[in-house]
N, C-alpha and C positions, 0 to 999 in steps of 0.2 A: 279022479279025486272029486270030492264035493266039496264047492266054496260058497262061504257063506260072505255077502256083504254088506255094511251096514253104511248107509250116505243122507242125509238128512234129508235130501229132496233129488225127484229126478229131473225137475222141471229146466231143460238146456238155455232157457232166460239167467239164469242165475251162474252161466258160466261154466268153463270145459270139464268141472269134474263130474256132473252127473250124464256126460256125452260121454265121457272115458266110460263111465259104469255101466251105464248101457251097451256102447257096442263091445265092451272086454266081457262084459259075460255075454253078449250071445255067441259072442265067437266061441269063447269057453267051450257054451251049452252046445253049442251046434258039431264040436271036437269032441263030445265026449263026458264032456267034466260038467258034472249040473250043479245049476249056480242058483241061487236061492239072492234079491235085494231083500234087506230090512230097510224100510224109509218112512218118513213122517208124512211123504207127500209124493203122491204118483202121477203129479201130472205130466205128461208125453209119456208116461211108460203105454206100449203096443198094447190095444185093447188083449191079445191071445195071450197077452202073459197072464193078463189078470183073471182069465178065464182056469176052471179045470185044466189041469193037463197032466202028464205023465211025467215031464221035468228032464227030457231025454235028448230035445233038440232045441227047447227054449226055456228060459230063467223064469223063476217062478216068483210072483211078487207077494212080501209080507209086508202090509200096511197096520203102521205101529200110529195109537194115538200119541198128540206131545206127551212128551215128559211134564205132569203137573207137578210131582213135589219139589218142595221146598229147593233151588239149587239146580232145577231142571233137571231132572230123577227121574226116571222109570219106578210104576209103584209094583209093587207085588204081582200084580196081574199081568204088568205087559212084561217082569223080570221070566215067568213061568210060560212066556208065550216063547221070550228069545232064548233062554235056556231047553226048550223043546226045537227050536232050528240049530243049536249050537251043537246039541246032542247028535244030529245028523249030520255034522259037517265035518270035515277034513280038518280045514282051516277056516279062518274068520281076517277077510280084507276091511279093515276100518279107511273111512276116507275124511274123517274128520278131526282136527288134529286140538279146533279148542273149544271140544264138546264134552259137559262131563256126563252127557248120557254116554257118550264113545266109552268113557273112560270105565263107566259103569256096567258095558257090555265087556270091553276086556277084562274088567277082574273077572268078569261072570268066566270070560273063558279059561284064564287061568286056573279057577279053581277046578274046573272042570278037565283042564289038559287039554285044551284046544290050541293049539298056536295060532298068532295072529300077525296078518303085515299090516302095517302103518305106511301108505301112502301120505308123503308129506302135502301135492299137488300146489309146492309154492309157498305155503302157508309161513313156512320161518326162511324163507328167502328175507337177506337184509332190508328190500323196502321194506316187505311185510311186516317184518317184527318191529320197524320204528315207528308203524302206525298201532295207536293206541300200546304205546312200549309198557306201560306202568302197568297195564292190566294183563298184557301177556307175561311178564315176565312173572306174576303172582302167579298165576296159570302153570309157566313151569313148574314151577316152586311149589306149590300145594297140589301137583298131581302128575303133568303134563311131561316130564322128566324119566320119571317112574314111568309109563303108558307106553314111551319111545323105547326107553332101554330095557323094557320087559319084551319088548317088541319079537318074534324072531327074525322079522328084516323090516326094516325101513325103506319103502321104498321111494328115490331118485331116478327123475328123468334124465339127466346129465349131471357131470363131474361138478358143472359150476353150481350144481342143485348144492351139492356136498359141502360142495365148497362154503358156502351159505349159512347150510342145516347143521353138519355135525356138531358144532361147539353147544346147541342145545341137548344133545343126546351124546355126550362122549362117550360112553360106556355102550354103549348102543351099536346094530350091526345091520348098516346099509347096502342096499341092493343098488345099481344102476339097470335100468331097464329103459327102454323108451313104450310110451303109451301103444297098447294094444287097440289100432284104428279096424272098425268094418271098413276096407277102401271096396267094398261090390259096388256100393252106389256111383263109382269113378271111373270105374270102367269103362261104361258107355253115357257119356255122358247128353244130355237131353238137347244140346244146343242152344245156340243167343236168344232166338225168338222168341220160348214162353217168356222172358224176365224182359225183353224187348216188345213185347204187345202188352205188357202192363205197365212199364215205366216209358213214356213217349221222349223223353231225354235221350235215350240208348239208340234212337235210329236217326240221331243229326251229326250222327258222323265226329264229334269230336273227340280227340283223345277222355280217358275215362279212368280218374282215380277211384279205387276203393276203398272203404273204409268199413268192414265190417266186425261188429263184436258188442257188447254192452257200451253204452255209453255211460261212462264214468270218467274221472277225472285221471284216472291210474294209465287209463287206455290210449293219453293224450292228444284227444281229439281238438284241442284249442291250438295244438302245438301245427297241427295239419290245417287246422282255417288259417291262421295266419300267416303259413307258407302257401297255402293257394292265395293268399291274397299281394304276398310281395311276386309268386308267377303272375299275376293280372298286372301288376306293376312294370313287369319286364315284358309284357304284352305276349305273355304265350301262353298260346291254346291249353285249354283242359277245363275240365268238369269232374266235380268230386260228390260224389255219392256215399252217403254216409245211413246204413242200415243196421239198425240194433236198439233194442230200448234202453231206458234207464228212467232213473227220476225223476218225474216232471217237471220241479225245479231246475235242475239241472240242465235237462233238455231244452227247455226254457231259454238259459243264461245262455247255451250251445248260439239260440236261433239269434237270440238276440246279438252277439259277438259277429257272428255271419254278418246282419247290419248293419254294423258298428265297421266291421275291416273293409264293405261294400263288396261282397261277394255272393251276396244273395241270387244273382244272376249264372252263377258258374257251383253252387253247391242245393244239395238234395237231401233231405232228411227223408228217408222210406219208411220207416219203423221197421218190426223183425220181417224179415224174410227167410222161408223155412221151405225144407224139400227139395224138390226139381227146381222151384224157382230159383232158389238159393245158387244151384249149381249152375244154373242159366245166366244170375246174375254174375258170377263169378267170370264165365266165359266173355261177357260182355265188356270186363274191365281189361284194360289196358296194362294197370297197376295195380299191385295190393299195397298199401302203407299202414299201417299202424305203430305208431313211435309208441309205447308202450316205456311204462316206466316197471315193470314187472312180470312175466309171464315166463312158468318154469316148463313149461314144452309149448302152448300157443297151439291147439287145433287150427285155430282159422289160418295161421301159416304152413300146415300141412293140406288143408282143405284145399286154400288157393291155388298152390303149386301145384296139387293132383290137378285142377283144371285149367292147369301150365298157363298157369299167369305169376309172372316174376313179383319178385316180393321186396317192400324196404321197410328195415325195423333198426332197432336198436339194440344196445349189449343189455338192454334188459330182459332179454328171452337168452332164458337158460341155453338155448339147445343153440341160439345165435351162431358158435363156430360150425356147428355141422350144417346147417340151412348155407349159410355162406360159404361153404365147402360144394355144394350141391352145383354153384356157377349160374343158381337163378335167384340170388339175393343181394341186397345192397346190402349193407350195417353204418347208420349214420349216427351221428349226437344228437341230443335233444331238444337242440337250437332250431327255429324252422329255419333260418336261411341254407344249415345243410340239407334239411327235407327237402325247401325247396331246390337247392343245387342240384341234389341225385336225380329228382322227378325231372326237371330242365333235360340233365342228362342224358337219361335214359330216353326221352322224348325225342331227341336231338338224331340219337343213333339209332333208327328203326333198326337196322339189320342188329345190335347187340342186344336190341330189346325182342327181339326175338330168337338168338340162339339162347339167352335166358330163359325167355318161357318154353323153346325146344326142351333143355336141362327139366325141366322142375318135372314132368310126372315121370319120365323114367327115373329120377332121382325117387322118388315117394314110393313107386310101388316095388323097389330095390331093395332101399334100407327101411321100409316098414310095411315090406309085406306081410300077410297072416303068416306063412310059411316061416319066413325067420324070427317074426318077436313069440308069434304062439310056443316056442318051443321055449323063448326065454324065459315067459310067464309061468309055463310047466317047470321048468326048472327052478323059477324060485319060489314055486309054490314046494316044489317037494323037497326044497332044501329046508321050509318053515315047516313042514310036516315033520322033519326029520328031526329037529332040536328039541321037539317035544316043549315048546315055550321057554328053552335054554338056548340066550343067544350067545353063539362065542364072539367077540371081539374083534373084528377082523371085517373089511371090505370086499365085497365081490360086484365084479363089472360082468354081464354076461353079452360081451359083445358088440355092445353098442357104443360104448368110450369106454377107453384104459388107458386114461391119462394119467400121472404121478400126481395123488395127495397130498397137497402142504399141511406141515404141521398146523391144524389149528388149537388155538387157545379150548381151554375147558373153558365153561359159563362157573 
């Protein structure tokens, strides 16, 4: 089947849905199925994509100017560019949920008889929608409503996604799937050293919190300074290394807090680290934490555990029971003095902080190997293929949870 997808930007600074979009279509391309991105913006997209090719074993990149008109509209020119990839596609994966260019490629395809999935990726998760609520909910209301329940699936990474999501689309017909990860680059992974001969903190021997992801406020990185700082209070060991960018404001207010709790001595601002390093940094930590106040599957908690280092988060990741099912994750509140009690914990008991991190990569390469989600992605693509842009009513889980639906409220 050929899938066509459309994502605003590929640039993995701005967050895990242009990381899904890339490694789920090369897998796609490389199975078979050639995948075509539409995006306003190709930074990190693999220079060979954007090169010639044939489209047989790698996804081929369509780089759209913004939307100028009025309302941020696609004008006539770029309508006749993406109506010539829609023409050749199967299906159409939207990953944008309050764009009304998005919205403006789906009628495109409706009128054409293309079916389309709607990856929510979070987006009407309850924190999500209470942020900026007055302008999302015009959003549903003047288009966003329609977009979902023309939709032929919806797709959710977990039950609690649904949970969440459906009362925005009740008419609407939801898939569960978990994110289609490339895990090759986990396999063998490159060892402590590269990310220890650039970071001179990682060879003093003290235990090693990590923290990696955007820094933003959602991400709750204040929530973690201030739990390493009532651990320096209780006089135990650890260093927290905090890599990802964000605002400079922000980043800012970060450094400055660090001064303020007197942990300047035990915390590490790296900026992004990407690649090998990435995965070398990973090896190197001891713990992953990110108390997140939102995240509907969380890569960097799939990331980390593939390079089997235990994980603590919170009920704000969607996928939170299955991670804590795996036997290498905590799940705490959003107080640090739990944060810091888990990390105390787990520090306390080397031997359970390491049948923990044993648990984490054969849990990852188990329930999210290519072998068992690729086949789910096939099947919900050819169940959207199959509606013809008619979705029936009704929920489907392919495998990944099939947990019982409560009733929710309609919007």
């Amino acid at each position: 089947m050929k899938i066509l997808h459309y994502v605003d930007s590929t640039d993995s600074r701005l967050g895990g849905v242009p990381r899904f979009v890339l490694d789920s279509s090369r897998v796609m391309a490389a199975e078979g199925h050639p995948s075509t991105i539409l995006t306003l913006d190709t930074t990190e997209t693999p220079a060979e994509w954007m090169a010639p090719h044939d489209g047989s074993q790698l996804p081929s990149m369509v780089k759209l100017p913004r939307p100028a008109l009025l309302g941020k509209l696609f004008g006539p020119g770029e309508m006749r560019t993406i109506r010539r990839e829609l023409k050749k596609a199967d299906v159409l994966h939207v990953h944008c949920v309050w764009s009304p260019a998005a919205y403006q490629i789906a009628a495109a395809a409706r009128q054409m008889g293309v079916p389309y999935v709607v990856s929510c990726h979070g987006m009407l998760d309850d924190w999500s929608m209470a942020q900026r609520a007055g302008r999302k909910r015009a959003f549903m209301a003047l288009g966003g409503r329609r977009f979902l329940e023309k939709a032929a699936r919806v797709h959710c990474t977990a039950q609690a996604e649904v949970d969440q999501s459906k009362k925005w689309f009740p008419a609407g017909t939801e898939t569960i799937v978990p994110y289609l990860i490339d895990l090759d680059p986990y396999k063998s992974l490159p060892g402590r050293e590269k990310a220890a001969s650039r970071f001179e903190f990682l060879r003093n021997g003290t235990p090693t919190v990590l923290f990696l992801s955007r820094l933003h406020y959602k991400k709750g990185p204040e929530l973690l300074l201030k739990a390493a700082a009532l651990l320096k209070a209780r006089g135990i060991p650890g260093q927290f290394a905090f890599a990802g960018t964000g605002d400079e404001a922000y980043v800012n207010s970060l450094r400055s807090l660090t001064q303020q709790l007197g942990v300047a001595d035990r915390v590490h601002f790296l900026g992004q680290v990407i690649g090998d390093e990435k995965l070398s940094l990973y090896q190197n930590a001891d713990l992953f934490v990110l108390p997140t106040s939102q995240e509907n599957f969380g890569l960097v908690f799939i990331e980390a555990m593939a390079c089997g280092v235990p994980v603590v988060t919170t009920k704000g990741v969607d996928i939170w029971r299955d991670i804590e099912s795996s036997g290498s994750a905590q799940i705490v509140s959003y107080e640090p003095e739990d944060i810091a009690d888990s990390v105390a914990g787990i520090f306390a008991d080397e031997n359970r902080r390491r049948e923990m991190a044993d648990k984490a990569r054969p849990w990852v390469f188990k329930t999210l190997g290519k072998d068992r989600v690729l086949s789910q992605f096939e099947q919900m693509y050819a169940d959207a293929i199959a509606t013809k842009g008619k979705p029936s009513q009704r929920t489907q889980s392919l495998g990944w949870q099939a947990r019982p639906m409560p009733q929710l409220a309609r919007a």
